[in-house]
N, C-alpha and C positions, 0 to 999 in steps of 0.2 A: 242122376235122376231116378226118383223110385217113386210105386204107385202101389198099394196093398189094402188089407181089409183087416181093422183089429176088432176085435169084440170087448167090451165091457161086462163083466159079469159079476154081478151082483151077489153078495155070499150071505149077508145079515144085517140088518139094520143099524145105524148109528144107537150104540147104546143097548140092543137087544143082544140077548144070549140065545133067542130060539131061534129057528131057521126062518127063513122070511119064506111066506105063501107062492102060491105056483106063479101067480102074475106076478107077484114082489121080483121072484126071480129069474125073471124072464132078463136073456141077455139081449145087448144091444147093438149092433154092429156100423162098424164108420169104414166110410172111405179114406184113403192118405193119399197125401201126392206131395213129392220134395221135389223142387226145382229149381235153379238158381239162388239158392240161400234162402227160398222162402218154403214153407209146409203148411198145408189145410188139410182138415179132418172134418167131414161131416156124415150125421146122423143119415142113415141108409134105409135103417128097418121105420117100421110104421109103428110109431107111439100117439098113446094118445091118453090121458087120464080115467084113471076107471075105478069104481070101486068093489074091494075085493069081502066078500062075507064067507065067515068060519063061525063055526060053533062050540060052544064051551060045555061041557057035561059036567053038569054039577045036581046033588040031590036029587037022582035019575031024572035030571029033566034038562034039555037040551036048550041055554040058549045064544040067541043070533050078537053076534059082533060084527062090525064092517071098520074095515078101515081102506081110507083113499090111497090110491097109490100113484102118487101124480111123476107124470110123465113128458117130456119134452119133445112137441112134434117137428120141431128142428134146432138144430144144434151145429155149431160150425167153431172147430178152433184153428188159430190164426195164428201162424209163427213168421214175423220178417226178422231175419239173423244180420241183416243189412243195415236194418235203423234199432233193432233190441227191440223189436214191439211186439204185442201179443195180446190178440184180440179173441175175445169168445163172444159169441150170436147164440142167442136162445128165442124160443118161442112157445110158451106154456100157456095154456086155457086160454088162444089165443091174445098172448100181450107179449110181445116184442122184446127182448132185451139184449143192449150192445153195450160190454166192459173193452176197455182199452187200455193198458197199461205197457209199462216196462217191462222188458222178458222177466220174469223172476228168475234169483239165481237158485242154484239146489249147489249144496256144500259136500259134494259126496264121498263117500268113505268105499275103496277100494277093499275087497277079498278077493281071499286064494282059495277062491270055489265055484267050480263051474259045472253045468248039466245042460243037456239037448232041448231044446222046444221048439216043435213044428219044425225041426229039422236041421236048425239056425245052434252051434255052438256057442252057448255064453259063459259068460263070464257077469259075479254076482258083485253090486254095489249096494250102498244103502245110504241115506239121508234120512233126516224132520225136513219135512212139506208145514213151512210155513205162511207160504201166499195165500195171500186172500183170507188171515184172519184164520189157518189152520193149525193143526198141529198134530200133522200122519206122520207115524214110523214108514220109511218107506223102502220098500224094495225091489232093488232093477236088476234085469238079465239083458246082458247086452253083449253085442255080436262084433266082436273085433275087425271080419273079414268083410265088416261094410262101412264104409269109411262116412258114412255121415254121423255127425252127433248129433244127433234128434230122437224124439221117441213119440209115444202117446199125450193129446194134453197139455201142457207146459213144459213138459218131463224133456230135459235135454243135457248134457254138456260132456258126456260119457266117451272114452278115448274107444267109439263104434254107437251101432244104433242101437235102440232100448226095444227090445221082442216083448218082453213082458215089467210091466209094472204093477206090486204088490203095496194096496191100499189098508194099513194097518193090516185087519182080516174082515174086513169087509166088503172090498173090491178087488176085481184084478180085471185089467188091463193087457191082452195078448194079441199081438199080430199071428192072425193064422196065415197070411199070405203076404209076400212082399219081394218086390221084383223091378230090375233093372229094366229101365226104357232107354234105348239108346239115343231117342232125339229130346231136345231138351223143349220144355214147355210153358206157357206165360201163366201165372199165378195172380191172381188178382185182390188186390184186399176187399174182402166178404163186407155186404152192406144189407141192411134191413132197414124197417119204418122209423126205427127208435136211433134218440139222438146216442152217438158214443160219448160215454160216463167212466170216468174213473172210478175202481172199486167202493172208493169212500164217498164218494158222491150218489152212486148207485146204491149203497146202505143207508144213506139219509136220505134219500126217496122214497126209499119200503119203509121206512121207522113209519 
């Protein structure tokens, strides 16, 4: 049984080469909890959608740009390793949404390279994150001396747990804290307003 705190931190935008703005990259921080073959992660800190204005100097004259930086005021991801299920709960500009699918698998490719984080000895993996329509290089550090395969996310299947996960260069993914409970604890699958949708169902709702 383990219970920790990973942060989500935000490095640049899909697509952009410039650094993203102060609010763009504000990190995020989730709760974890592994119990009995199940894990939930949810959103901890306070988000909320906002928009962020910067200025452009061009022909001594200064002007206004804004760009929204939208933000999810809850978030809950969902792992049962029991039935393969894995659910993510979102709620943005108030409106609900619940995906339900099959664990996705990650195909991962083992190295003979390892380095310290937050304390946790890893050891470095890599995959393509192609669920849900993606297509991240991806890179995990993961902790041999803890016997769960799990990580942040979807992110799982590693012979130990995933401390950190590296999103193309756009995100990373760190457990600063994570720590053994000795009694074991009931996990329950997370529910909100919105009916559960399969990925491809849920994409031909927003079309």
């Amino acid at each position: 049984m383990l219970k920790g705190i990973y942060i989500s931190q935000p490095l640049k935008g899909v697509g952009e080469t410039t650094t993203l703005s102060k609010k763009g990259s504000k990190p995020m921080f989730f709760s974890y909890q592994y119990s009995n073959n199940k894990s939930i992660a949810q959103l901890i800190s306070e988000e909320k959608t906002s928009v962020d204005t910067s200025y452009i100097e061009k022909y001594n004259q200064k002007f206004e740009t804004t760009h929204k930086v939208r933000r999810a005021t809850s978030t809950v991801y969902y792992k049962d390793f029991i039935h393969s299920n894995y659910k993510v709960l979102n709620t943005l500009d108030g409106n609900d949404m619940s995906i339900k699918e099959k664990l996705p698998f990650q195909d991962w490719k083992l190295h003979n390279e390892s380095k310290t984080i937050n304390g946790f000895a890893c050891k470095k993996a890599t995959t393509t994150n192609t669920a849900f329509n993606s297509n991240q290089k991806i890179v995990a550090w993961y902790c041999e001396t803890i016997p769960v395969n799990d990580g942040p996310m979807h992110y799982h299947g590693l012979p130990g747990f995933i401390i950190q996960i590296e999103i193309n260069d756009t995100t990373t993914l760190t457990f600063e804290k994570l720590a053994y409970v000795k009694d074991s604890f009931t996990i329950e699958e997370p529910k909100n307003k919105a009916k559960d949708l399969s990925y491809a169902e849920f994409l031909n709702q927003t079309k």
